[in-house]
Jmol script that loads the backbone (N, CA, C; Angstrom):
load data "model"
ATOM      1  N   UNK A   1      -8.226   9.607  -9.350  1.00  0.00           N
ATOM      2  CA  UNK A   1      -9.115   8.481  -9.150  1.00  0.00           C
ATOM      3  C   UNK A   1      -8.655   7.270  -9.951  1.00  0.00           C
ATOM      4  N   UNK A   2      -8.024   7.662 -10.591  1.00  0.00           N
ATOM      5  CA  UNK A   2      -7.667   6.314 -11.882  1.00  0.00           C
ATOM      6  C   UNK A   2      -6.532   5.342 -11.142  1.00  0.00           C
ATOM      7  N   UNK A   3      -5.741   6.038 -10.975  1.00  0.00           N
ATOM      8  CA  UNK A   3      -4.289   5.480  -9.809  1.00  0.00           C
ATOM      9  C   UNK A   3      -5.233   4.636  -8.998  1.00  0.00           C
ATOM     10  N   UNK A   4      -5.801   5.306  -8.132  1.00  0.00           N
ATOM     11  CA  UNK A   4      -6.564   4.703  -6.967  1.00  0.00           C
ATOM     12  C   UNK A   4      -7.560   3.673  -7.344  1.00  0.00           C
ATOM     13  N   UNK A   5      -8.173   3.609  -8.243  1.00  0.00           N
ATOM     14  CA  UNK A   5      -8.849   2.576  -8.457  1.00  0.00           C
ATOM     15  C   UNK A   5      -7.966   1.304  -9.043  1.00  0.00           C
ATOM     16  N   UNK A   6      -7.321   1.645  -9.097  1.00  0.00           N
ATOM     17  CA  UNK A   6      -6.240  -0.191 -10.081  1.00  0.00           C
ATOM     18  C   UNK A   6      -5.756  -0.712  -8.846  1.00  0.00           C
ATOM     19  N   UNK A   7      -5.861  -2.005  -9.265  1.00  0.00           N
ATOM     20  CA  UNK A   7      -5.670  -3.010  -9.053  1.00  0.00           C
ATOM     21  C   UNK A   7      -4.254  -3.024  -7.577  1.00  0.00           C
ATOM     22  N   UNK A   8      -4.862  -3.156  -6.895  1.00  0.00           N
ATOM     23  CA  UNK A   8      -3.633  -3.141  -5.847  1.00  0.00           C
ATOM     24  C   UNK A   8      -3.485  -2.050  -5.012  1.00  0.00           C
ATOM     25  N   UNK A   9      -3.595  -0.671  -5.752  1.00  0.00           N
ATOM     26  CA  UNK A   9      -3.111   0.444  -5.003  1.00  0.00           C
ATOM     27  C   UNK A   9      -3.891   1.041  -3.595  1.00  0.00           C
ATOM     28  N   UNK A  10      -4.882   0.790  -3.418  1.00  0.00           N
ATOM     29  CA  UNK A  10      -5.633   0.794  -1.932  1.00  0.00           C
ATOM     30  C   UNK A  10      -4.913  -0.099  -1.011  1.00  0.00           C
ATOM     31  N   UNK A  11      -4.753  -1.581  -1.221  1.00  0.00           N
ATOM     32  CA  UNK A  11      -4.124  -2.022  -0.537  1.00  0.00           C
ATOM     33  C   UNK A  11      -2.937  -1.731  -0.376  1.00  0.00           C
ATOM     34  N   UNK A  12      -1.966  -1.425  -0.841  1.00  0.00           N
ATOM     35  CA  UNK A  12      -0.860  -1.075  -0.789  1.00  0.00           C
ATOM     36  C   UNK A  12      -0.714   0.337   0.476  1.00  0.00           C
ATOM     37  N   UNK A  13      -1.794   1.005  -0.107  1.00  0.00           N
ATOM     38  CA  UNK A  13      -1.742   2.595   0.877  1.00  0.00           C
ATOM     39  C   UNK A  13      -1.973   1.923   2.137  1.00  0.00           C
ATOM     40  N   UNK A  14      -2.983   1.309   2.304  1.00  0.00           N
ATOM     41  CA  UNK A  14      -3.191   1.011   3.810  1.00  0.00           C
ATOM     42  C   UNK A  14      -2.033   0.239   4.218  1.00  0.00           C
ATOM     43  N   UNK A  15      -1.515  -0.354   3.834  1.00  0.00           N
ATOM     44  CA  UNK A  15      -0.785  -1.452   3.987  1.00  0.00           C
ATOM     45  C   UNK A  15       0.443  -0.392   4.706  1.00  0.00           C
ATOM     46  N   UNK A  16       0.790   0.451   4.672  1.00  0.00           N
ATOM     47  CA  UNK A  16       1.879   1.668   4.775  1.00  0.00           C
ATOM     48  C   UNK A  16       1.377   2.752   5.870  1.00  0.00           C
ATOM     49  N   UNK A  17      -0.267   2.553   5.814  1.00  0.00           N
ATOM     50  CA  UNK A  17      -0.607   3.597   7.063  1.00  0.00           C
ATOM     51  C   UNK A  17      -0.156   3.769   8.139  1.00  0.00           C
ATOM     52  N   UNK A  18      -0.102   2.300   8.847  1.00  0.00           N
ATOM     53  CA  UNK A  18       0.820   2.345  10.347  1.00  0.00           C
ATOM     54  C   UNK A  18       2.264   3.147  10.275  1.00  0.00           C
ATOM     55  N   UNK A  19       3.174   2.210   9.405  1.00  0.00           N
ATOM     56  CA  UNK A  19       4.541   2.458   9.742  1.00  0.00           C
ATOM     57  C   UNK A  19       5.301   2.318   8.262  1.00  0.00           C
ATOM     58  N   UNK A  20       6.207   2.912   7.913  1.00  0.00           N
ATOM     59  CA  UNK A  20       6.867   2.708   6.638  1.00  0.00           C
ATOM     60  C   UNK A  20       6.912   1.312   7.145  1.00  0.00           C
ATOM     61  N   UNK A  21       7.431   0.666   5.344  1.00  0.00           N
ATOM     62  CA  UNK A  21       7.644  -1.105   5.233  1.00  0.00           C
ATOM     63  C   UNK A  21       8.962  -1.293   4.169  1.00  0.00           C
ATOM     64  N   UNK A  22       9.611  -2.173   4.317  1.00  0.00           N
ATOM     65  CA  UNK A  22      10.477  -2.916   3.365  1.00  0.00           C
ATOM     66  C   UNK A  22       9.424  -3.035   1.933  1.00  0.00           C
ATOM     67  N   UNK A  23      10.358  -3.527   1.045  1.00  0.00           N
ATOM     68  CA  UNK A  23       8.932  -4.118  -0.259  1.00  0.00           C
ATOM     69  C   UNK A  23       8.931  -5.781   0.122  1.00  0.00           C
ATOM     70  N   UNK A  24       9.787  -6.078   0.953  1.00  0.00           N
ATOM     71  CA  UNK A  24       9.284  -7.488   1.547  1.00  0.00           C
ATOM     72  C   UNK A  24       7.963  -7.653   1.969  1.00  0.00           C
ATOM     73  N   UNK A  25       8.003  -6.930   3.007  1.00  0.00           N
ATOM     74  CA  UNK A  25       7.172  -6.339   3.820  1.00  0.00           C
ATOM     75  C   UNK A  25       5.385  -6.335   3.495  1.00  0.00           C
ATOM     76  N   UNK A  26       5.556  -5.026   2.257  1.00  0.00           N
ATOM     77  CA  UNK A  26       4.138  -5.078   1.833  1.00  0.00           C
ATOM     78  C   UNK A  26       4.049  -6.080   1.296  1.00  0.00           C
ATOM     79  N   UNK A  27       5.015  -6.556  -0.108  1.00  0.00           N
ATOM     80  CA  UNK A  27       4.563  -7.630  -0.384  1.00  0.00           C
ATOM     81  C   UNK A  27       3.933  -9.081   0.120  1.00  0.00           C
ATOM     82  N   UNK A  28       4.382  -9.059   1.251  1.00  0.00           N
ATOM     83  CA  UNK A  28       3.753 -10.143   2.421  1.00  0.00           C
ATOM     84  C   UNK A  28       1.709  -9.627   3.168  1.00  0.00           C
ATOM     85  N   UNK A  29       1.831  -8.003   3.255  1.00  0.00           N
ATOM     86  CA  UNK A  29       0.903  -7.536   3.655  1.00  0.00           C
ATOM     87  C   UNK A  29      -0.169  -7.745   2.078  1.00  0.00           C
ATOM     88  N   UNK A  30       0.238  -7.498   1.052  1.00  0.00           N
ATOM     89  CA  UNK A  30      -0.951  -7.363   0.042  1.00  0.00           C
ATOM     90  C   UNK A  30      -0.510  -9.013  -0.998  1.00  0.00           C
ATOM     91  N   UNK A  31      -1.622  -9.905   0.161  1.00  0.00           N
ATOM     92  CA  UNK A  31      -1.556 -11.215  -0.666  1.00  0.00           C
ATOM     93  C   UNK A  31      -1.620 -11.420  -2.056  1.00  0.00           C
ATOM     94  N   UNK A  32      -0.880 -12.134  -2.738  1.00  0.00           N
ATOM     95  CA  UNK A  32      -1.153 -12.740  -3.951  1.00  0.00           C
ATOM     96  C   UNK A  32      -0.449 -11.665  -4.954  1.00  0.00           C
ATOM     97  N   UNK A  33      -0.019 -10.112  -4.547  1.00  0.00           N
ATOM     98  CA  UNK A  33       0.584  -9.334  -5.887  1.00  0.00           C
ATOM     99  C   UNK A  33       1.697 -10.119  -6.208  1.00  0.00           C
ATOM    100  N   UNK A  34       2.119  -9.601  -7.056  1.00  0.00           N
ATOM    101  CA  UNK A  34       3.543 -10.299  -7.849  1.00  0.00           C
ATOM    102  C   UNK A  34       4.781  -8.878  -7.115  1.00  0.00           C
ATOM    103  N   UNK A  35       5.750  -9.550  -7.320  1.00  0.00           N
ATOM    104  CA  UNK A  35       7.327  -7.950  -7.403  1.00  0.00           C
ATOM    105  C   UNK A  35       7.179  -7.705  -8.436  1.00  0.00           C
ATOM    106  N   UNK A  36       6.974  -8.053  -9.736  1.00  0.00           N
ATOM    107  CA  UNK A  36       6.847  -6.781 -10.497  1.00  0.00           C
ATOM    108  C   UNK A  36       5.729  -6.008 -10.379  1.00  0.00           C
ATOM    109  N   UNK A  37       4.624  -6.385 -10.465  1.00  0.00           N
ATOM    110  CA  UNK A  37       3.344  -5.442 -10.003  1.00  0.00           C
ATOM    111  C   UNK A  37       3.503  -4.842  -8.794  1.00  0.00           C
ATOM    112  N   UNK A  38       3.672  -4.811  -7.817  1.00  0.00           N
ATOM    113  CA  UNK A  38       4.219  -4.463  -6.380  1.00  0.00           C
ATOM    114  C   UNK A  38       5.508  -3.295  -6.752  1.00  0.00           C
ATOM    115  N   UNK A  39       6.269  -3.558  -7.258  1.00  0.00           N
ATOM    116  CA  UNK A  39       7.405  -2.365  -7.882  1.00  0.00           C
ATOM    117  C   UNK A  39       6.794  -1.313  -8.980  1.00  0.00           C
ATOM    118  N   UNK A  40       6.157  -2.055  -9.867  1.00  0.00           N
ATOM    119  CA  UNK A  40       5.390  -0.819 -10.557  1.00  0.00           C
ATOM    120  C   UNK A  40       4.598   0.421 -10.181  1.00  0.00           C
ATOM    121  N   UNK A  41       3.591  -0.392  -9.206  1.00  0.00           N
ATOM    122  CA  UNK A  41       2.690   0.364  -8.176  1.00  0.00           C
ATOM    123  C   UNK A  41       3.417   1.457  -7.358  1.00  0.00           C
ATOM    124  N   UNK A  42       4.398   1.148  -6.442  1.00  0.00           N
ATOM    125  CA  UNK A  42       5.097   2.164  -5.790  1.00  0.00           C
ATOM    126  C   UNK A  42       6.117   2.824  -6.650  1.00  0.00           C
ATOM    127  N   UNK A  43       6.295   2.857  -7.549  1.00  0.00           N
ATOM    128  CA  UNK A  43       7.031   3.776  -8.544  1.00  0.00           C
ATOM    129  C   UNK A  43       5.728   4.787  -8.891  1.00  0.00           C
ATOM    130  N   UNK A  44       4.610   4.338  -9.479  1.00  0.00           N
ATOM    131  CA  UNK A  44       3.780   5.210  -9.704  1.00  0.00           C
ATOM    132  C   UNK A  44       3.023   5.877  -8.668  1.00  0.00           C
ATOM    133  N   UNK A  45       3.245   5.051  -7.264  1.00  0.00           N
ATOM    134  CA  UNK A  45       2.506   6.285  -6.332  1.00  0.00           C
ATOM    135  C   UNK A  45       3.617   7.191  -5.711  1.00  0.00           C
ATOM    136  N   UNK A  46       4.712   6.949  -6.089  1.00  0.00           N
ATOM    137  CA  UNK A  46       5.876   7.343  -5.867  1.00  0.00           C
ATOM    138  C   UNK A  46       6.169   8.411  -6.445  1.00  0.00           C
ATOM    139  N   UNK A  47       5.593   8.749  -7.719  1.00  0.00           N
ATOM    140  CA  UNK A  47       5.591   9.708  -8.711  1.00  0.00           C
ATOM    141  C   UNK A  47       4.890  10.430  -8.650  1.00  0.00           C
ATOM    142  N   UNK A  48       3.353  10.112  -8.370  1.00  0.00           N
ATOM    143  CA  UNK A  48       2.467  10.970  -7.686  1.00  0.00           C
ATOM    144  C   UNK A  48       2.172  11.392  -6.265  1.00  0.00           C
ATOM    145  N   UNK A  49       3.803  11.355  -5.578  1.00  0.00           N
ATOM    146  CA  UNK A  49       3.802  11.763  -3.969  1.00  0.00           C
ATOM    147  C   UNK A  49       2.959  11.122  -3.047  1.00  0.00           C
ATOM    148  N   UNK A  50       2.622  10.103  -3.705  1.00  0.00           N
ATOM    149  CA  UNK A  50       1.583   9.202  -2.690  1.00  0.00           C
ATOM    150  C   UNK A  50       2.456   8.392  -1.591  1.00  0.00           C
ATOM    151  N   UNK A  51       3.770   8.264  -2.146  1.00  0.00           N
ATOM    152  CA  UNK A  51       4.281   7.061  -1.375  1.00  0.00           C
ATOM    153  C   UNK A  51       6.109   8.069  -1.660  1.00  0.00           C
ATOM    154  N   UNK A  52       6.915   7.611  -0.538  1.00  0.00           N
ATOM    155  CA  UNK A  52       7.816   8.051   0.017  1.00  0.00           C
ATOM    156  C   UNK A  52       9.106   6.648   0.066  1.00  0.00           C
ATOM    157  N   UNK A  53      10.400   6.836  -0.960  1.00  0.00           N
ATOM    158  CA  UNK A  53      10.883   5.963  -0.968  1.00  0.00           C
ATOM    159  C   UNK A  53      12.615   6.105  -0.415  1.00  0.00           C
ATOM    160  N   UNK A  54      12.721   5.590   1.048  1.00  0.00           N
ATOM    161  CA  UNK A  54      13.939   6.130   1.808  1.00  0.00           C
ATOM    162  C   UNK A  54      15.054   4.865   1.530  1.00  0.00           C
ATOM    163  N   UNK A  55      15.912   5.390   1.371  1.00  0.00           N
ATOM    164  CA  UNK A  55      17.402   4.950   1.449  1.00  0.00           C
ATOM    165  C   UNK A  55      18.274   5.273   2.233  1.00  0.00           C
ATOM    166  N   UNK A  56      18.651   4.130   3.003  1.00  0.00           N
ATOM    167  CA  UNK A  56      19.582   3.977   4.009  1.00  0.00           C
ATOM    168  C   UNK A  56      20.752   3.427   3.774  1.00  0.00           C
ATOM    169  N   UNK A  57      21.686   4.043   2.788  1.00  0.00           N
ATOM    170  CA  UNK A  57      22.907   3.297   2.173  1.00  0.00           C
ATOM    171  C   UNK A  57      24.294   2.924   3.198  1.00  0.00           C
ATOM    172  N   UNK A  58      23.737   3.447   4.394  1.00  0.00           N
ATOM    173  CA  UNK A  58      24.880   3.429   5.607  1.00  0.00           C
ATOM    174  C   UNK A  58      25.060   1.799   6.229  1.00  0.00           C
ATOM    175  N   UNK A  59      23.597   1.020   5.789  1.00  0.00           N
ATOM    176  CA  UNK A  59      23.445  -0.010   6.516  1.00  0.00           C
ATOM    177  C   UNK A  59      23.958  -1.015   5.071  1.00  0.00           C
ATOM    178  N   UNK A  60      23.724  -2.251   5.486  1.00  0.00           N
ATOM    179  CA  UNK A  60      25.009  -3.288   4.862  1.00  0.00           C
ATOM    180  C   UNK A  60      23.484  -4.481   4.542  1.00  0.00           C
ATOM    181  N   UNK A  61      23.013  -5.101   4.327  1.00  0.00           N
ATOM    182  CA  UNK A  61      22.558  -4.427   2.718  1.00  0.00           C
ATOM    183  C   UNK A  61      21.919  -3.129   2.934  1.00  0.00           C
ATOM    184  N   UNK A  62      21.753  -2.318   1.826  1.00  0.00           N
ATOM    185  CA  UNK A  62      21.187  -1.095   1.961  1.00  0.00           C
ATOM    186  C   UNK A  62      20.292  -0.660   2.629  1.00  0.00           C
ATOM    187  N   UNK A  63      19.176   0.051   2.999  1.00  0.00           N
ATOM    188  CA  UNK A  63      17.925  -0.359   3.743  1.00  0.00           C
ATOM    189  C   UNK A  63      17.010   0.648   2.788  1.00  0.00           C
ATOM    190  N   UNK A  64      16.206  -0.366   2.382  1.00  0.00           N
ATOM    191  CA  UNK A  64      15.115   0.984   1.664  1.00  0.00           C
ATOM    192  C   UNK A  64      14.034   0.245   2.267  1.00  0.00           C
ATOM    193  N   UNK A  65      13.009   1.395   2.396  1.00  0.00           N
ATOM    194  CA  UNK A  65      11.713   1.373   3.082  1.00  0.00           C
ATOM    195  C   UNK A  65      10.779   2.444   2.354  1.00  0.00           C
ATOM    196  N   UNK A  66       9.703   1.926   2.273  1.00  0.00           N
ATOM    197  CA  UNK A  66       8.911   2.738   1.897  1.00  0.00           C
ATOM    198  C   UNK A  66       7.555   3.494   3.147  1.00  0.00           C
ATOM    199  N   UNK A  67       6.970   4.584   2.722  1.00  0.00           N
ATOM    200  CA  UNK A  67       6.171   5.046   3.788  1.00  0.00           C
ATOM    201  C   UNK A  67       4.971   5.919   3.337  1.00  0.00           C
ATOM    202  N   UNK A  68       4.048   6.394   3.421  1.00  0.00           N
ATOM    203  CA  UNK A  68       2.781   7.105   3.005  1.00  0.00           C
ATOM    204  C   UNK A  68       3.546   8.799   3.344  1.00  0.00           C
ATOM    205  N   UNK A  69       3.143   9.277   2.622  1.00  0.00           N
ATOM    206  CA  UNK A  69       3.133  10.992   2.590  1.00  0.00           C
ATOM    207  C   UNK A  69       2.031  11.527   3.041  1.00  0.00           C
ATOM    208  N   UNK A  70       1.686  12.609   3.474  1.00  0.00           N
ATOM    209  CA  UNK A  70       0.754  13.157   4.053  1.00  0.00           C
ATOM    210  C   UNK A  70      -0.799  13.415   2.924  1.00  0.00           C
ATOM    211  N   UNK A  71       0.219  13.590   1.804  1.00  0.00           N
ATOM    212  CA  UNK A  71      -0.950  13.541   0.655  1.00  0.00           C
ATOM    213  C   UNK A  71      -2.003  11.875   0.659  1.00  0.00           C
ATOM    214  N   UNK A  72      -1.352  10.567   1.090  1.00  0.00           N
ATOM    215  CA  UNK A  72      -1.766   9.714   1.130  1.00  0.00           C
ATOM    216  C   UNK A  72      -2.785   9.500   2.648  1.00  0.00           C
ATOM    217  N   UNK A  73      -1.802  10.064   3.926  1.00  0.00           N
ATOM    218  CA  UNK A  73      -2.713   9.835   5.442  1.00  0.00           C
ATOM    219  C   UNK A  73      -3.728  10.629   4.817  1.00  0.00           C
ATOM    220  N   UNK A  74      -3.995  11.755   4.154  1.00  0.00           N
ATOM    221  CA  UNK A  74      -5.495  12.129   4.665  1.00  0.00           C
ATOM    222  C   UNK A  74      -6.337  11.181   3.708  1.00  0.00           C
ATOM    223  N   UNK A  75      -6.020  10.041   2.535  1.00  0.00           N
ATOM    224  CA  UNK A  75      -6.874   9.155   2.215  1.00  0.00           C
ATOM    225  C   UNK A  75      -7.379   8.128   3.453  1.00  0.00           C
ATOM    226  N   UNK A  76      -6.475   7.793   4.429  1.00  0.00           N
ATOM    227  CA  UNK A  76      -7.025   7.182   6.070  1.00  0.00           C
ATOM    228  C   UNK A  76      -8.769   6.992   5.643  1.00  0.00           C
ATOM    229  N   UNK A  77      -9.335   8.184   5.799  1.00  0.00           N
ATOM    230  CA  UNK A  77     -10.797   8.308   6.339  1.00  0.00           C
ATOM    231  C   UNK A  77     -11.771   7.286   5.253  1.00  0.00           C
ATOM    232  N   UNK A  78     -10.995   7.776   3.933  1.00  0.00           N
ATOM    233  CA  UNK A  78     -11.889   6.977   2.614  1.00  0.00           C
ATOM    234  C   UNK A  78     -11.506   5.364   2.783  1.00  0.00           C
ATOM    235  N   UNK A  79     -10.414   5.054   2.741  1.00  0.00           N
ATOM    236  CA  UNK A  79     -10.731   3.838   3.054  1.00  0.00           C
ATOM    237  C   UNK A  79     -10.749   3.151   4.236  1.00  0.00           C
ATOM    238  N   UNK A  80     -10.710   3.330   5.462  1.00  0.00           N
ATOM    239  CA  UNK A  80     -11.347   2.975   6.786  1.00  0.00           C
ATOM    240  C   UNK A  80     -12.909   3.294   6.382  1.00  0.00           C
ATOM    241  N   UNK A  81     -13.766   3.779   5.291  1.00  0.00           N
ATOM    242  CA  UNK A  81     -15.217   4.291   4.868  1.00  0.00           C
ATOM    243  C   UNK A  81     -15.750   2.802   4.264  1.00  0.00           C
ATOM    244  N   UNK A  82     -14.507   2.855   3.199  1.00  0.00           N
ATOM    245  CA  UNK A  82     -14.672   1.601   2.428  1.00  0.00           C
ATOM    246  C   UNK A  82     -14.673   0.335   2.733  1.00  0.00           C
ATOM    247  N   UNK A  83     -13.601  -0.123   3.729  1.00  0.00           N
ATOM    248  CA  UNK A  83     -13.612  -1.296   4.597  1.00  0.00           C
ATOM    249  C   UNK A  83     -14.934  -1.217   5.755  1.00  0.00           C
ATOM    250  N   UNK A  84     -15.674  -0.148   6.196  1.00  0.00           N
ATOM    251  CA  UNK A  84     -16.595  -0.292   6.992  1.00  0.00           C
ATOM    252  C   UNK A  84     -18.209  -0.725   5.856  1.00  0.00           C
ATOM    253  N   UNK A  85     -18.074  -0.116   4.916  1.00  0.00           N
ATOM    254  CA  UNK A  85     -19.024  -0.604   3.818  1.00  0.00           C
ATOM    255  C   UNK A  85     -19.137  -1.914   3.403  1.00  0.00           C
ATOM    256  N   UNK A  86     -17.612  -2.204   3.317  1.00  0.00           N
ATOM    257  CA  UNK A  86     -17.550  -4.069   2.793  1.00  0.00           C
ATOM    258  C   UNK A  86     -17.943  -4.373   3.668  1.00  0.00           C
ATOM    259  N   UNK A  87     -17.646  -4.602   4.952  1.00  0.00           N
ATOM    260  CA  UNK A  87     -17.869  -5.336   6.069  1.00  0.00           C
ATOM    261  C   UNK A  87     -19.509  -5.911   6.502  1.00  0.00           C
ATOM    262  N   UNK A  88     -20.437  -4.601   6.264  1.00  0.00           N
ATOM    263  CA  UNK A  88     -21.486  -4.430   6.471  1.00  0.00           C
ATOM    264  C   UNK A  88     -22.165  -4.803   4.709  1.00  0.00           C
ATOM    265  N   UNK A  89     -22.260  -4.804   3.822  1.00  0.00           N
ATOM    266  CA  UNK A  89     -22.610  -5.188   2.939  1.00  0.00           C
ATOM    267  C   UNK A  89     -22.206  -6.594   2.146  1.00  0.00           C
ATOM    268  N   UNK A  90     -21.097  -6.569   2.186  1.00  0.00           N
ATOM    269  CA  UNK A  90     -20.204  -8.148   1.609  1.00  0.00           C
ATOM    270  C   UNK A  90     -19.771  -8.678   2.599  1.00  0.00           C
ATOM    271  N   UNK A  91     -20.517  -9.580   3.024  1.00  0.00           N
ATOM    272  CA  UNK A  91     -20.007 -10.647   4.107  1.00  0.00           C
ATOM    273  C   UNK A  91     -19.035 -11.823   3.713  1.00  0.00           C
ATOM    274  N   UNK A  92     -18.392 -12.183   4.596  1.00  0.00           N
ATOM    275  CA  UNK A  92     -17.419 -12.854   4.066  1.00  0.00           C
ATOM    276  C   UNK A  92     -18.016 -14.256   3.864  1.00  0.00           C
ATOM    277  N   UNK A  93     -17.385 -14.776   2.503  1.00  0.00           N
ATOM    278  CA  UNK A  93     -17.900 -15.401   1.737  1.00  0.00           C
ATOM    279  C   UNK A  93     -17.420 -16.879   2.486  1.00  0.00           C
ATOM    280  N   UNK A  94     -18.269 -18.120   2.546  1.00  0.00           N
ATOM    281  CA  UNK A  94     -17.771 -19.385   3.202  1.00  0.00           C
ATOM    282  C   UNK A  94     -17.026 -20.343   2.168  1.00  0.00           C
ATOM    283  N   UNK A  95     -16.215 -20.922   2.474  1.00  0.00           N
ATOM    284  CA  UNK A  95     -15.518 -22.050   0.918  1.00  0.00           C
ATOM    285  C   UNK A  95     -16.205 -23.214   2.097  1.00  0.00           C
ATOM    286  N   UNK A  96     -17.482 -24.112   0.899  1.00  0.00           N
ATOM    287  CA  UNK A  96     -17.663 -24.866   1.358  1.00  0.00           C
ATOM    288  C   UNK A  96     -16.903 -26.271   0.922  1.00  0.00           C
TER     289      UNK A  96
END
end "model"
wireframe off; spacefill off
backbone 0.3
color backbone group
């Protein structure tokens, strides 16, 4: 629960649910993180098998991609739970 609750790491999982990503990639999907926070994060869900980090050294620049592990798809349900809660409770806020 501790992993999962900081700062970033929900977004990041979903962010990976569809299809593995570049760290371009997420970083474009989870607005406003930094690359070092963004590299930290997937090292540590990386460590805890949350997240899956492939190397493709055949291709010219290298190709690494990252992707969710099965330990991470069955989180799917909790946060598709959580985004249906915000939605319905925290409405989106107007900048007047």
């Amino acid at each position: 629960m501790e992993l999962l609750a900081r700062r970033w790491t929900g977004l990041i999982l979903t962010s990976l649910q569809e299809k593995p990503a570049r760290f371009s990639e997420i970083g474009t999907a989870v607005d406003g993180i930094s690359d070092r926070m963004l590299s930290q994060r997937l090292v540590e869900l990386e460590e805890t098998g949350l997240v899956e980090r492939k190397v493709d050294a055949k291709q010219r620049p290298v190709l690494v991609e990252y992707a969710s592990t099965l330990m991470a798809s069955e989180l799917a349900p909790v946060f598709d739970a959580l985004q249906n809660w915000a939605e319905k409770w925290m409405p989106a806020r107007v900048e007047g």
